[in-house]
N, CA, C and O atoms as a printed pandas DataFrame, in Angstrom:
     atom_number atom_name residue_name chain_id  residue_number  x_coord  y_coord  z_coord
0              1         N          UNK        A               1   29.799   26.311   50.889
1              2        CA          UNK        A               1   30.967   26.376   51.740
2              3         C          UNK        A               1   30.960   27.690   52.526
3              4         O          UNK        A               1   31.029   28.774   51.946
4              5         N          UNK        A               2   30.881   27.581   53.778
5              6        CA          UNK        A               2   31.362   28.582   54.632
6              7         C          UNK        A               2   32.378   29.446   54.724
7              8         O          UNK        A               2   32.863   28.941   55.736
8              9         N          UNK        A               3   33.163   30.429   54.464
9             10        CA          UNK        A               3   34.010   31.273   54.503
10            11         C          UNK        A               3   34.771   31.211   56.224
11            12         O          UNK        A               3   34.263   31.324   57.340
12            13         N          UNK        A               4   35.825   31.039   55.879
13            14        CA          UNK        A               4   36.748   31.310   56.922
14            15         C          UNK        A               4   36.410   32.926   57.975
15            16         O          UNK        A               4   36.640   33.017   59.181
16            17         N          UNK        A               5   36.098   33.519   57.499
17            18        CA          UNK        A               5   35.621   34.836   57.831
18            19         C          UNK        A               5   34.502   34.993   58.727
19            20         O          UNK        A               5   34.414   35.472   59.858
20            21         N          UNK        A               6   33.057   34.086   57.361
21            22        CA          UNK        A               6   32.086   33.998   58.064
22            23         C          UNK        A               6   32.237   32.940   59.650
23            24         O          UNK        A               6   31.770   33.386   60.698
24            25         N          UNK        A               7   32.760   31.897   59.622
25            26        CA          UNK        A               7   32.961   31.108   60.861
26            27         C          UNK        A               7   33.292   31.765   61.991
27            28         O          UNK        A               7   32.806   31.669   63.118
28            29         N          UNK        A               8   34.399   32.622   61.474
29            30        CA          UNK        A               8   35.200   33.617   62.697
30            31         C          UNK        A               8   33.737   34.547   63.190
31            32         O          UNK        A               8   33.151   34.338   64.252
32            33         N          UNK        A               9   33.460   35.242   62.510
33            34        CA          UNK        A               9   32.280   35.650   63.329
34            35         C          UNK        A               9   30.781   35.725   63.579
35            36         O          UNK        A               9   30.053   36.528   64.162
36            37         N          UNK        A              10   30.520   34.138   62.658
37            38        CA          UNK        A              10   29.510   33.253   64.146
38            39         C          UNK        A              10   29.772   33.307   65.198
39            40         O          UNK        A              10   29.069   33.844   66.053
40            41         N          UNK        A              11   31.097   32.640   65.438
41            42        CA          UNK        A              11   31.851   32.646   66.714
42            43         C          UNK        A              11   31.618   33.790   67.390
43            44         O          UNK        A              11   30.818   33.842   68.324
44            45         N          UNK        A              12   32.201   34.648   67.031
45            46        CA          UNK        A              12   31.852   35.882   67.646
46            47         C          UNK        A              12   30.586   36.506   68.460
47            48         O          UNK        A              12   30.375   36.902   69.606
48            49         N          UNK        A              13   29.806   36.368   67.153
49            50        CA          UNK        A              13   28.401   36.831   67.690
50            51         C          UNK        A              13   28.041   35.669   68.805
51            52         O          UNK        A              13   27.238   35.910   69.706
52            53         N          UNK        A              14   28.563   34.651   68.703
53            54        CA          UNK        A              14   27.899   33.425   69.851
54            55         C          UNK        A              14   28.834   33.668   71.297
55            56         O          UNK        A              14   28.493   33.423   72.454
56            57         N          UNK        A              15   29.805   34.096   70.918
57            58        CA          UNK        A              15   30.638   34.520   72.702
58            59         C          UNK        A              15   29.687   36.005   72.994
59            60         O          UNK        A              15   29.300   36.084   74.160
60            61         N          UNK        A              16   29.328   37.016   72.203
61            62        CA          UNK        A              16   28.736   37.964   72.656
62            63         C          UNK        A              16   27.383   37.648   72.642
63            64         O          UNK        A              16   26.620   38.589   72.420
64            65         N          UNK        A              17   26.901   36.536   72.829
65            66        CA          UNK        A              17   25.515   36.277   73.148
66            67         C          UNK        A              17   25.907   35.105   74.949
67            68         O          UNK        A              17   25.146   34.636   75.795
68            69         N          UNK        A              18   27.217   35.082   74.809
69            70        CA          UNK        A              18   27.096   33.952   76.040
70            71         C          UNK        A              18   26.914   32.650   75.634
71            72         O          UNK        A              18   26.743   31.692   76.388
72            73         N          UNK        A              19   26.963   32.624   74.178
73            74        CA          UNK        A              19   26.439   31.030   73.791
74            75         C          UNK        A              19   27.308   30.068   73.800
75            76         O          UNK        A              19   27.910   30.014   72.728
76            77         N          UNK        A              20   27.739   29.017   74.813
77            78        CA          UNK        A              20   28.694   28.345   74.157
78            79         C          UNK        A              20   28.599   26.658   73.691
79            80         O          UNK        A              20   29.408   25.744   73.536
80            81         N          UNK        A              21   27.031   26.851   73.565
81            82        CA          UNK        A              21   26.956   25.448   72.922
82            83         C          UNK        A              21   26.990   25.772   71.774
83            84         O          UNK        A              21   27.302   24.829   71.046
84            85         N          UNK        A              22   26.716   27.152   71.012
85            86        CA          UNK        A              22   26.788   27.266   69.683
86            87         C          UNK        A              22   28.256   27.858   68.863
87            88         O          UNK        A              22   28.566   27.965   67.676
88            89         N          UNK        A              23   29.032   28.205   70.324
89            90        CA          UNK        A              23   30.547   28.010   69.435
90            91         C          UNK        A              23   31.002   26.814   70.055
91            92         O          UNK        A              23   32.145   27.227   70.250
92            93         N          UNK        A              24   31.022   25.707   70.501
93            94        CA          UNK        A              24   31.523   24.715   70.546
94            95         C          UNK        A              24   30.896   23.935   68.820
95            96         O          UNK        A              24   31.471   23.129   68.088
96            97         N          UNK        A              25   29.878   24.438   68.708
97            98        CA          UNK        A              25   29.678   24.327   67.339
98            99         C          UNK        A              25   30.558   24.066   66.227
99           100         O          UNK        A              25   30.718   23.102   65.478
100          101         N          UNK        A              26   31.120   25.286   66.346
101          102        CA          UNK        A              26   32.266   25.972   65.600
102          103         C          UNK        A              26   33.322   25.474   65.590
103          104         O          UNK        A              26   33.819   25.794   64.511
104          105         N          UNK        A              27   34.103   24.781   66.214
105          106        CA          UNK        A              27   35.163   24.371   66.362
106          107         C          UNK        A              27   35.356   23.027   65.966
107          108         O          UNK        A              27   34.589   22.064   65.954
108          109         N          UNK        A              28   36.647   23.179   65.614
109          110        CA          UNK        A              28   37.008   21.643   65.320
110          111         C          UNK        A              28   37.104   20.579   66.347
111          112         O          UNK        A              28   37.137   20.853   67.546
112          113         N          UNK        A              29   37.150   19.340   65.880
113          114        CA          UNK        A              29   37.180   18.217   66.983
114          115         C          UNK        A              29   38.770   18.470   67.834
115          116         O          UNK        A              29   38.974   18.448   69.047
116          117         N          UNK        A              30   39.533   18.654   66.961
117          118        CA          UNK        A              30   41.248   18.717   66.856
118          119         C          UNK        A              30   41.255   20.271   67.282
119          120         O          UNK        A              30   42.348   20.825   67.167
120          121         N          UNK        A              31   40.096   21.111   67.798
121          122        CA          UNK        A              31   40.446   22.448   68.232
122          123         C          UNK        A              31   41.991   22.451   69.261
123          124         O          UNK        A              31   42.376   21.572   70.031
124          125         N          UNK        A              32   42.762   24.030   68.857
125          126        CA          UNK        A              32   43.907   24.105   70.178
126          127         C          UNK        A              32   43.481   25.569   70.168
127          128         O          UNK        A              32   43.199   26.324   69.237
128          129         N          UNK        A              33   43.530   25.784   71.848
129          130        CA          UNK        A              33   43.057   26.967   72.177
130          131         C          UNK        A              33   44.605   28.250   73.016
131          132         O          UNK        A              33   44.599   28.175   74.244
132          133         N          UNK        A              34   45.157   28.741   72.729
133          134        CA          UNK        A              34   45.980   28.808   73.043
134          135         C          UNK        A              34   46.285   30.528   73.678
135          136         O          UNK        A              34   46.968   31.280   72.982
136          137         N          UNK        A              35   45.824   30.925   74.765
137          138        CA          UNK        A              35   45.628   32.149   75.885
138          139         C          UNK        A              35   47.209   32.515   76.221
139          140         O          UNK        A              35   47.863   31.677   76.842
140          141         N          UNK        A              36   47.775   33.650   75.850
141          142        CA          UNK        A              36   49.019   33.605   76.759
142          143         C          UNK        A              36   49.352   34.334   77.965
143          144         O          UNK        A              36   49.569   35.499   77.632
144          145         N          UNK        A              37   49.515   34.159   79.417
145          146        CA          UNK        A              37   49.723   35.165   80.198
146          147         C          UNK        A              37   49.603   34.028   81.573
147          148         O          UNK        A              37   49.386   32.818   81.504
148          149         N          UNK        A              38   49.841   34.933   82.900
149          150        CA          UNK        A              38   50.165   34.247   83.913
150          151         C          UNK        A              38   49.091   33.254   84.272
151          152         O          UNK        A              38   48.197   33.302   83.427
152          153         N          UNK        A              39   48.815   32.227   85.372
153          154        CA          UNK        A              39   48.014   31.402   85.910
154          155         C          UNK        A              39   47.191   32.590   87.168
155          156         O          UNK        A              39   46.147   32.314   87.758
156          157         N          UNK        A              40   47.638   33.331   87.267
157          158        CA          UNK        A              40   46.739   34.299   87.619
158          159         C          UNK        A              40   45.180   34.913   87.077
159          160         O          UNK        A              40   44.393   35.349   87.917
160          161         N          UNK        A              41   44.819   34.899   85.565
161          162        CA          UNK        A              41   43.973   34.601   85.004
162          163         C          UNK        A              41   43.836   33.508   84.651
163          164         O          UNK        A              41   44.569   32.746   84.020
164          165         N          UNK        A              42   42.128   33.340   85.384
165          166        CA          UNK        A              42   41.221   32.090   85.120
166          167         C          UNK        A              42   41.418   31.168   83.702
167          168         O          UNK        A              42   41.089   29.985   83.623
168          169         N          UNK        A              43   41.941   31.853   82.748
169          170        CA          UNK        A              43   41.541   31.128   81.505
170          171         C          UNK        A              43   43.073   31.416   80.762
171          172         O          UNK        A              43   43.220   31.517   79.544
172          173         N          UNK        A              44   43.634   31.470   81.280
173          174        CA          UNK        A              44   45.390   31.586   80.902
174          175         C          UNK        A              44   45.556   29.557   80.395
175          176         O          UNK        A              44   44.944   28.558   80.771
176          177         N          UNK        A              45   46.616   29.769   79.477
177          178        CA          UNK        A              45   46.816   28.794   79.148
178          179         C          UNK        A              45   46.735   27.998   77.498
179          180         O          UNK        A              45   46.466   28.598   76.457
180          181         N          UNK        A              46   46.979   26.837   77.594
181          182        CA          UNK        A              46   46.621   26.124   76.256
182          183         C          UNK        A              46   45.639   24.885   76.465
183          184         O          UNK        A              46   45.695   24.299   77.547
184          185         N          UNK        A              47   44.879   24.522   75.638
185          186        CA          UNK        A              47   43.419   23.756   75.865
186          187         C          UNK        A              47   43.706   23.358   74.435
187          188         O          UNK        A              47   44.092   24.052   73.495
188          189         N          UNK        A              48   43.407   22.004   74.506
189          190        CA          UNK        A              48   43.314   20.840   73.578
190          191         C          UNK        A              48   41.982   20.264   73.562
191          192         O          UNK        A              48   41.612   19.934   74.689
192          193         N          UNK        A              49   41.102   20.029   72.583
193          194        CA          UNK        A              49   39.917   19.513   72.168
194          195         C          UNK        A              49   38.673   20.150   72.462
195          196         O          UNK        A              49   38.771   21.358   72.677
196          197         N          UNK        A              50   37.159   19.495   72.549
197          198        CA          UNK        A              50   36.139   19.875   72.174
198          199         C          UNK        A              50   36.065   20.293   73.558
199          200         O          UNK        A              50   35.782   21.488   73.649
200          201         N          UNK        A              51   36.209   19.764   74.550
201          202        CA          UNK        A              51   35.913   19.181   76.219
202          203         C          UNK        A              51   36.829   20.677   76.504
203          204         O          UNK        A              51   36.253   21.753   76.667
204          205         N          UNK        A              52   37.946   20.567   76.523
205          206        CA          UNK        A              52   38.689   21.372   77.157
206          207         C          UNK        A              52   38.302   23.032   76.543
207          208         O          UNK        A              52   38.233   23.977   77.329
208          209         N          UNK        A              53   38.078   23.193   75.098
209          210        CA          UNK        A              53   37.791   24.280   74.477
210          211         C          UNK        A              53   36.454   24.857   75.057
211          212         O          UNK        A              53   36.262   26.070   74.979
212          213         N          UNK        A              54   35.506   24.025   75.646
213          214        CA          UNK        A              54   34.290   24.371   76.208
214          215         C          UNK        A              54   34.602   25.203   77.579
215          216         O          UNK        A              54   34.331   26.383   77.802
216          217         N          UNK        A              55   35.326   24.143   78.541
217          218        CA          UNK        A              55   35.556   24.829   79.634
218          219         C          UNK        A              55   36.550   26.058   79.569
219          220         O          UNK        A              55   36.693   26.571   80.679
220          221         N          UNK        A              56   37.254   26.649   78.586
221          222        CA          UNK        A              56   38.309   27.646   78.404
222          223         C          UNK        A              56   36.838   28.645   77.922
223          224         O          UNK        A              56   36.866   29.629   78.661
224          225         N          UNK        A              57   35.772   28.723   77.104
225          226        CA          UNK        A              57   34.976   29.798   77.016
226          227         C          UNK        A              57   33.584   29.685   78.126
227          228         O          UNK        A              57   32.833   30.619   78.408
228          229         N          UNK        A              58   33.516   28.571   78.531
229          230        CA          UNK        A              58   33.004   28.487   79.863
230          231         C          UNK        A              58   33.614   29.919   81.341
231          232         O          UNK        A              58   33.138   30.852   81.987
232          233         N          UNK        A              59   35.345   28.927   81.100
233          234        CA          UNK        A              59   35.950   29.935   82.253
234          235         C          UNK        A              59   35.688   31.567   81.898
235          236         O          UNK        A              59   35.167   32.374   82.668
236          237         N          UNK        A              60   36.083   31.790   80.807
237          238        CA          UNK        A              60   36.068   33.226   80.394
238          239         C          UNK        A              60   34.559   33.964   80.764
239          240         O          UNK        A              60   34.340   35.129   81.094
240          241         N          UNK        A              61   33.954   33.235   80.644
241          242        CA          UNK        A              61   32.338   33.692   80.633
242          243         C          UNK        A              61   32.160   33.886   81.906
243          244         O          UNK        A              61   31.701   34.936   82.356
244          245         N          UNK        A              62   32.401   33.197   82.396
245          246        CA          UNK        A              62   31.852   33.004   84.345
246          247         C          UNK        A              62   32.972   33.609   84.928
247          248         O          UNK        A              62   32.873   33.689   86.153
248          249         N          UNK        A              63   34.235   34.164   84.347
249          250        CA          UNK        A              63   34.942   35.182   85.206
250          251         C          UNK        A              63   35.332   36.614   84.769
251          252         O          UNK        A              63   36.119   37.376   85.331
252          253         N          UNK        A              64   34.611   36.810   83.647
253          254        CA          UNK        A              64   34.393   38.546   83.552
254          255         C          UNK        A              64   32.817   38.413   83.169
255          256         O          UNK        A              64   32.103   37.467   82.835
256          257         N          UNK        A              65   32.580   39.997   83.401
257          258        CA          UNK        A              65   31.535   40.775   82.716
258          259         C          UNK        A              65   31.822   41.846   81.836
259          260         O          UNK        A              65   32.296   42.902   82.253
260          261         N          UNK        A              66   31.480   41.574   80.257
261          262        CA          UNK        A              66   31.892   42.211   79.281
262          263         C          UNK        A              66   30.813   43.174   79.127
263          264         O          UNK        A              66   29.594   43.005   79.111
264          265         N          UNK        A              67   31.754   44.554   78.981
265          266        CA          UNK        A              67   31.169   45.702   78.639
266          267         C          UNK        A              67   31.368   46.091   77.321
267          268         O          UNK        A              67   30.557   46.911   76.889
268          269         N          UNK        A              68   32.130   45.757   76.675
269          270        CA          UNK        A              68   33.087   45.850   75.425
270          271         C          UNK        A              68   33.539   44.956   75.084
271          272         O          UNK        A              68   34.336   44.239   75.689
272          273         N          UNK        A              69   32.996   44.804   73.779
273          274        CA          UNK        A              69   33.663   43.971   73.088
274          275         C          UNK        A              69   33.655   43.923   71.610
275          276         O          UNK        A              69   32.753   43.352   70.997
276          277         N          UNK        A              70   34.736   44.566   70.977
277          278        CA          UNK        A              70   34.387   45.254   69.957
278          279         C          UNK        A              70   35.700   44.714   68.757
279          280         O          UNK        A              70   36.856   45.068   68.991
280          281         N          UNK        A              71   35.464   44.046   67.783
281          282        CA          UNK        A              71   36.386   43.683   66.548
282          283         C          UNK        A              71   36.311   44.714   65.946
283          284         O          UNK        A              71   35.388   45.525   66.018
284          285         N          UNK        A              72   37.285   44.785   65.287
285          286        CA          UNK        A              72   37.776   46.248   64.729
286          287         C          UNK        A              72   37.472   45.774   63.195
287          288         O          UNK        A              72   36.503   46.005   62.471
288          289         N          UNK        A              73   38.709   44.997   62.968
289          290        CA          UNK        A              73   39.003   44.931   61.448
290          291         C          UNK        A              73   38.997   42.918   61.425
291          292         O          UNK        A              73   39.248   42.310   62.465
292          293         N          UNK        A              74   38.699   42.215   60.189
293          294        CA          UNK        A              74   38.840   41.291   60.273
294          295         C          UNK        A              74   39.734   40.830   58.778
295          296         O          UNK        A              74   39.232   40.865   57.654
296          297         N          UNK        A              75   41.078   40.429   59.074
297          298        CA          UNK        A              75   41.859   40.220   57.760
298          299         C          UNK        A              75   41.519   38.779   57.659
299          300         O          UNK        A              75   41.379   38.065   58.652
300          301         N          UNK        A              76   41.352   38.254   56.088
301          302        CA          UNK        A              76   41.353   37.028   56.129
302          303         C          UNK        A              76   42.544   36.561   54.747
303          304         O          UNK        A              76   42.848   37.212   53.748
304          305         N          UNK        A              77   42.940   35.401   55.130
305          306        CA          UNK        A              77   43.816   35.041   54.008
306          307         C          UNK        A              77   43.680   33.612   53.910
307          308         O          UNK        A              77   43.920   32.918   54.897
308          309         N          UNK        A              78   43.304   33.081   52.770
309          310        CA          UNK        A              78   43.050   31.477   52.600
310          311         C          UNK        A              78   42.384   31.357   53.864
311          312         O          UNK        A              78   41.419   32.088   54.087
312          313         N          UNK        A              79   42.975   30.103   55.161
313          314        CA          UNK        A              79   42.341   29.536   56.361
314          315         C          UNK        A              79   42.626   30.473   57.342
315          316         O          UNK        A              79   41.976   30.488   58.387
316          317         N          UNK        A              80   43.851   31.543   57.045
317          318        CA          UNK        A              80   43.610   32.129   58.245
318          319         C          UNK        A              80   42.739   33.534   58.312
319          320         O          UNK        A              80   42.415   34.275   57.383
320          321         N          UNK        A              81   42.423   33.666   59.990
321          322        CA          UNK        A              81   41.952   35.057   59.897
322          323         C          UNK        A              81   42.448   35.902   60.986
323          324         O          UNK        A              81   42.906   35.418   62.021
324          325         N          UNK        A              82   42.355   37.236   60.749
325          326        CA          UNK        A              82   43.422   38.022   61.893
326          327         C          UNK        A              82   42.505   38.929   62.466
327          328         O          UNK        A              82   42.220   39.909   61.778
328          329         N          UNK        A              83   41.992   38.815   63.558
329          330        CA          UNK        A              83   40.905   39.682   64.019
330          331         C          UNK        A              83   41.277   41.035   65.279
331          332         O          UNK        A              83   41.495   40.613   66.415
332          333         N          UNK        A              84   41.326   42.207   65.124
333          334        CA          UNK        A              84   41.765   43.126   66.168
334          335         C          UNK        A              84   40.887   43.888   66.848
335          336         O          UNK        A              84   40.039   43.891   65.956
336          337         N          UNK        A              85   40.574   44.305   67.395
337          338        CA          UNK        A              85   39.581   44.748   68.575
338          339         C          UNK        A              85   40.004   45.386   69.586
339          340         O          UNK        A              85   41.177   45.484   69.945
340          341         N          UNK        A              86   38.650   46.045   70.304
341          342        CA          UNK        A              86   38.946   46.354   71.942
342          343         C          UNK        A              86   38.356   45.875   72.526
343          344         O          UNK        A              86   37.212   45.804   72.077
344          345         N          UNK        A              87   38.519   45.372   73.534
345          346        CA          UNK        A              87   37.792   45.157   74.967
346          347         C          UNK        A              87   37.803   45.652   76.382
347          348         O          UNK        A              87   38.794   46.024   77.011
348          349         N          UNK        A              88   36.590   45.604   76.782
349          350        CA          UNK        A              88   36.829   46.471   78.418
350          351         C          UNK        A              88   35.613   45.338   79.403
351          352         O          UNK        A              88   34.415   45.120   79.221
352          353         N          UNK        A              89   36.456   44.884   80.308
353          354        CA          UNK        A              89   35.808   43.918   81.112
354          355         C          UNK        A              89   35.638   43.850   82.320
355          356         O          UNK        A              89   36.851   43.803   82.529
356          357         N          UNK        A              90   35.177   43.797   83.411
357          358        CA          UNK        A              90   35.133   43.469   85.046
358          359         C          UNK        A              90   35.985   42.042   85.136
359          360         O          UNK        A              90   35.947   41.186   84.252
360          361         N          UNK        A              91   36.551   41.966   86.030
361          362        CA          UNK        A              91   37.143   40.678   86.573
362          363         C          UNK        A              91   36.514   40.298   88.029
363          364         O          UNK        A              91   36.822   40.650   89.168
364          365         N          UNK        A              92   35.578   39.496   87.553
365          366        CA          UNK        A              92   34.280   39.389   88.940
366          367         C          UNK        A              92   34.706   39.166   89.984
367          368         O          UNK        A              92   34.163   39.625   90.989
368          369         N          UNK        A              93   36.133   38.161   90.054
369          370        CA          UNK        A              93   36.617   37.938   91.350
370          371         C          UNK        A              93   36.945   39.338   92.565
371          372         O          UNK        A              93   36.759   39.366   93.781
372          373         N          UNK        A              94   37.416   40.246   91.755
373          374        CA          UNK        A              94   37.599   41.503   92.375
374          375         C          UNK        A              94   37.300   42.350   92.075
375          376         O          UNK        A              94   37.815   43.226   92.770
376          377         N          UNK        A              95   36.412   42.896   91.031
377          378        CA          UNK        A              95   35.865   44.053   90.346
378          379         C          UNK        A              95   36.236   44.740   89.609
379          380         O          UNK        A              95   35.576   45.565   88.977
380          381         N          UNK        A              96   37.720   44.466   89.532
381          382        CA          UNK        A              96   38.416   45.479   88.649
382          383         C          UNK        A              96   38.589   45.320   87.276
383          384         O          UNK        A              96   38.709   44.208   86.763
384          385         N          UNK        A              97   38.615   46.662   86.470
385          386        CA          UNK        A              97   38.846   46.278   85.237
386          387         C          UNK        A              97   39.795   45.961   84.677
387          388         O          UNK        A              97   40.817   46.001   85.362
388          389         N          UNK        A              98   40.002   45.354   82.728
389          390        CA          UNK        A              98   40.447   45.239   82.085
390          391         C          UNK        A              98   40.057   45.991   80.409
391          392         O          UNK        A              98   39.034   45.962   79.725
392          393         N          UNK        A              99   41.475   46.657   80.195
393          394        CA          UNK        A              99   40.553   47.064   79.268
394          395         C          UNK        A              99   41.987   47.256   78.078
395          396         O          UNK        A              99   42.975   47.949   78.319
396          397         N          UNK        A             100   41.822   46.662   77.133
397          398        CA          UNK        A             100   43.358   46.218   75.956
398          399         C          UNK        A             100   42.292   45.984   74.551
399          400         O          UNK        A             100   41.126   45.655   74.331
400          401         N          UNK        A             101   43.443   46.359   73.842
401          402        CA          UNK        A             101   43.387   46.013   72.662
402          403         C          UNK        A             101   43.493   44.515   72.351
403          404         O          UNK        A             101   44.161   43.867   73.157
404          405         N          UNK        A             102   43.023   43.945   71.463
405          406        CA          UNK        A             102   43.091   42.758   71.377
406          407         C          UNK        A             102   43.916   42.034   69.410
407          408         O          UNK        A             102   43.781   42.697   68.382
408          409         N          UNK        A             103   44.586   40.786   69.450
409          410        CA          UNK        A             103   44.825   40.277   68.616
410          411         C          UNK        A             103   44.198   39.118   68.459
411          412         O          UNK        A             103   44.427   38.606   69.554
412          413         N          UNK        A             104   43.294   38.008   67.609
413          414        CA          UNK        A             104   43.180   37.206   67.498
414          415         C          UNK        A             104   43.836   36.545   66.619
415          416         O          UNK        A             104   44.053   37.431   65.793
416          417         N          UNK        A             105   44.354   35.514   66.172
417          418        CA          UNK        A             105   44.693   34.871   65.327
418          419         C          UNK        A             105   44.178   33.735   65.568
419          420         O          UNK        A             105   43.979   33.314   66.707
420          421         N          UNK        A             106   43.722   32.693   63.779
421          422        CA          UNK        A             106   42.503   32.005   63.776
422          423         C          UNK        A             106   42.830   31.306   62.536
423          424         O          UNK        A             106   43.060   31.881   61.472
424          425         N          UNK        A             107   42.843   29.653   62.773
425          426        CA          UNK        A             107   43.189   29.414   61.442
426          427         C          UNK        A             107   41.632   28.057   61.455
427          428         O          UNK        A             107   41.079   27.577   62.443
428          429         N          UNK        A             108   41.370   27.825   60.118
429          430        CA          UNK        A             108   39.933   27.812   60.213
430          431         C          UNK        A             108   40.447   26.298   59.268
431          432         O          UNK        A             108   41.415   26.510   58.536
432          433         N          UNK        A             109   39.895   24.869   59.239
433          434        CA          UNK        A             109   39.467   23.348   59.117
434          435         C          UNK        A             109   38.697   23.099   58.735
435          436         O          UNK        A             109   37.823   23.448   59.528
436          437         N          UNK        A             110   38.177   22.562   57.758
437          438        CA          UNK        A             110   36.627   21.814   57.343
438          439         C          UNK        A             110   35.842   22.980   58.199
439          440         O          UNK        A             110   35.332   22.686   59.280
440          441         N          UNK        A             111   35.769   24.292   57.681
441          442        CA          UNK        A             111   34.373   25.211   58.367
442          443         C          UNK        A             111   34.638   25.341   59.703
443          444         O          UNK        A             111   33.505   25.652   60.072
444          445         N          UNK        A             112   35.314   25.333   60.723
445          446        CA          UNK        A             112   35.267   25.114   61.750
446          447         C          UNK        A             112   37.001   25.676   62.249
447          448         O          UNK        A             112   37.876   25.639   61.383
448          449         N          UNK        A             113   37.310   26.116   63.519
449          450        CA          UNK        A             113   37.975   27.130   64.148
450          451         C          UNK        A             113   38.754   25.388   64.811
451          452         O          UNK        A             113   38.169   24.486   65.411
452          453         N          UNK        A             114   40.759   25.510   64.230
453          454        CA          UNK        A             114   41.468   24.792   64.296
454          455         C          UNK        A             114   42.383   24.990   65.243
455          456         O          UNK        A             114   42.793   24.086   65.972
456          457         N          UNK        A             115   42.738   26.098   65.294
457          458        CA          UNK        A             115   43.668   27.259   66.226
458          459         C          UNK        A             115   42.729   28.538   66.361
459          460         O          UNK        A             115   41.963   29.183   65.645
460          461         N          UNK        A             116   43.297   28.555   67.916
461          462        CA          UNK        A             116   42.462   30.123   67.944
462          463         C          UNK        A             116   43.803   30.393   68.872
463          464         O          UNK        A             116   44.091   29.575   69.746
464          465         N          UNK        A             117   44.483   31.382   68.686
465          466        CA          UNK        A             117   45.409   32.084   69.888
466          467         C          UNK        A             117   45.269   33.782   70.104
467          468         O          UNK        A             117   45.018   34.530   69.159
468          469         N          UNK        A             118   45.410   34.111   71.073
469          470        CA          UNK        A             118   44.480   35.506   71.739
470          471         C          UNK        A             118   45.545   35.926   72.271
471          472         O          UNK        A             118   45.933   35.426   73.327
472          473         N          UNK        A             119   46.303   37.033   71.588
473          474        CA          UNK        A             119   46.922   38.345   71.978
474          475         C          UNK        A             119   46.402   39.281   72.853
475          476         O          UNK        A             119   45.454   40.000   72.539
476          477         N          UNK        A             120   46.867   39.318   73.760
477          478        CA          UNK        A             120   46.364   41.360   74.637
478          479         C          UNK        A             120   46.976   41.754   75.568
479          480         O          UNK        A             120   48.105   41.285   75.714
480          481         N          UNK        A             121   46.400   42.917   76.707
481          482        CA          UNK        A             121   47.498   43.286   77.711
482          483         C          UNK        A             121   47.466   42.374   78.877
483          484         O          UNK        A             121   46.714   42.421   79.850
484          485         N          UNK        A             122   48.456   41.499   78.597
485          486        CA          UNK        A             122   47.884   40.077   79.571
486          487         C          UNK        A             122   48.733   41.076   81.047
487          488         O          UNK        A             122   48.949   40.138   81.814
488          489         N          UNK        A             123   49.035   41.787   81.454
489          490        CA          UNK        A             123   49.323   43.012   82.060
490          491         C          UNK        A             123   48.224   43.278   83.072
491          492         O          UNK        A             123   48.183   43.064   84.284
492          493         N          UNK        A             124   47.047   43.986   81.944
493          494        CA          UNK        A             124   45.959   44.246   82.706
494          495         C          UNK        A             124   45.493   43.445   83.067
495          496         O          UNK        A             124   45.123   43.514   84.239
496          497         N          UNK        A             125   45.223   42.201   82.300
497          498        CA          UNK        A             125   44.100   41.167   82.966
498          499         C          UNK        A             125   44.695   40.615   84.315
499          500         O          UNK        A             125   44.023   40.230   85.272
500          501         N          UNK        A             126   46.425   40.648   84.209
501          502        CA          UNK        A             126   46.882   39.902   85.638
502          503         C          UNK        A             126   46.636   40.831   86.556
503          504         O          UNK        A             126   46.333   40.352   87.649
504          505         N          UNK        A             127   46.662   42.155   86.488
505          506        CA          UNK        A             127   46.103   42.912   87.927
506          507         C          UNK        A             127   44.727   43.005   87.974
507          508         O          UNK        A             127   44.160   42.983   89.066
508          509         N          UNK        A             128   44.073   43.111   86.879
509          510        CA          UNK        A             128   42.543   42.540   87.131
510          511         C          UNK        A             128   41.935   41.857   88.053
511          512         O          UNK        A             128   40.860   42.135   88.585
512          513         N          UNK        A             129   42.832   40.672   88.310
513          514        CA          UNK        A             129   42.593   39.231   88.675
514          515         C          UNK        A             129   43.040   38.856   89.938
515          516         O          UNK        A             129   42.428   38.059   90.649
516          517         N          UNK        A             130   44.751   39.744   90.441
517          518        CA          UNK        A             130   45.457   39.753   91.619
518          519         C          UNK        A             130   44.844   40.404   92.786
519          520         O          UNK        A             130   44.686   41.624   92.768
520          521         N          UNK        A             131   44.564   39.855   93.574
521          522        CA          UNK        A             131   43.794   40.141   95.275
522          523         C          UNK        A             131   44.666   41.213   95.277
523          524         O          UNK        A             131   44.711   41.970   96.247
C-alpha cells in the first residue's frame, strides 16, 4: 500500500518534471481540482475528473515558467495531506512574476489524489496575468 504522503509527492516530483501523463496517473477517476482566485488566471477555478484535471495541469504548465518550486513541510493525517511551500514563477503571457507562499490541501482514495485544493497569493498571480 502506498502512503498518502508518498502519492502526494510522486505527484510532485511529476509536476516538477512537466510530467503530466504521470500525474494524471495519480489521480483519481472522481478527481476535484479546486484553484481559488479570479478568471484572470489561466487555471483559476474548479475541474471535475480525469479529462478536466489534465487540462487544469496542462494549463498551469503552458502558462508559467517555474523557477521555484519548493514544499516546505508535508503534514499527513490518515487520507489527508497538508503541503506548504514557496513558489516563484513567470506568467508567460506577460513576463511578470509571481512569487507566494503556498497551501496545498490533499485528500488521497484508493492510492490516488481525490481532492486537491491550492491556497496562495491569488493577488500576485492576478497581476501576474493582467495586461
Amino acid at each position: 500500500m502506498i502512503a498518502p504522503i508518498d502519492v502526494t509527492k510522486n505527484i510532485f516530483t511529476a509536476f516538477g518534471a512537466a510530467d503530466v501523463d504521470t500525474i494524471v496517473q495519480w489521480l483519481h477517476r472522481n478527481v476535484r481540482i479546486e484553484f481559488y482566485g479570479p478568471g484572470v488566471i489561466p487555471y483559476a477555478g474548479m475541474y471535475s475528473g480525469l479529462d478536466q484535471a489534465r487540462r487544469f495541469f496542462e494549463t498551469v504548465l503552458s502558462s508559467v515558467d517555474i523557477h521555484q518550486f519548493d514544499p516546505e513541510e508535508f503534514i499527513c493525517e490518515g487520507a489527508k495531506v497538508v503541503v506548504t511551500g514557496h513558489l516563484r514563477l513567470t506568467a508567460r503571457s506577460t513576463g511578470r512574476q509571481i512569487e507566494s507562499d503556498f497551501v496545498h490541501v490533499i485528500t488521497v482514495a484508493d492510492e490516488k489524489w481525490l481532492l486537491f485544493r491550492d491556497f496562495m497569493n491569488t493577488v500576485e498571480a492576478a497581476n501576474a496575468f493582467s495586461r
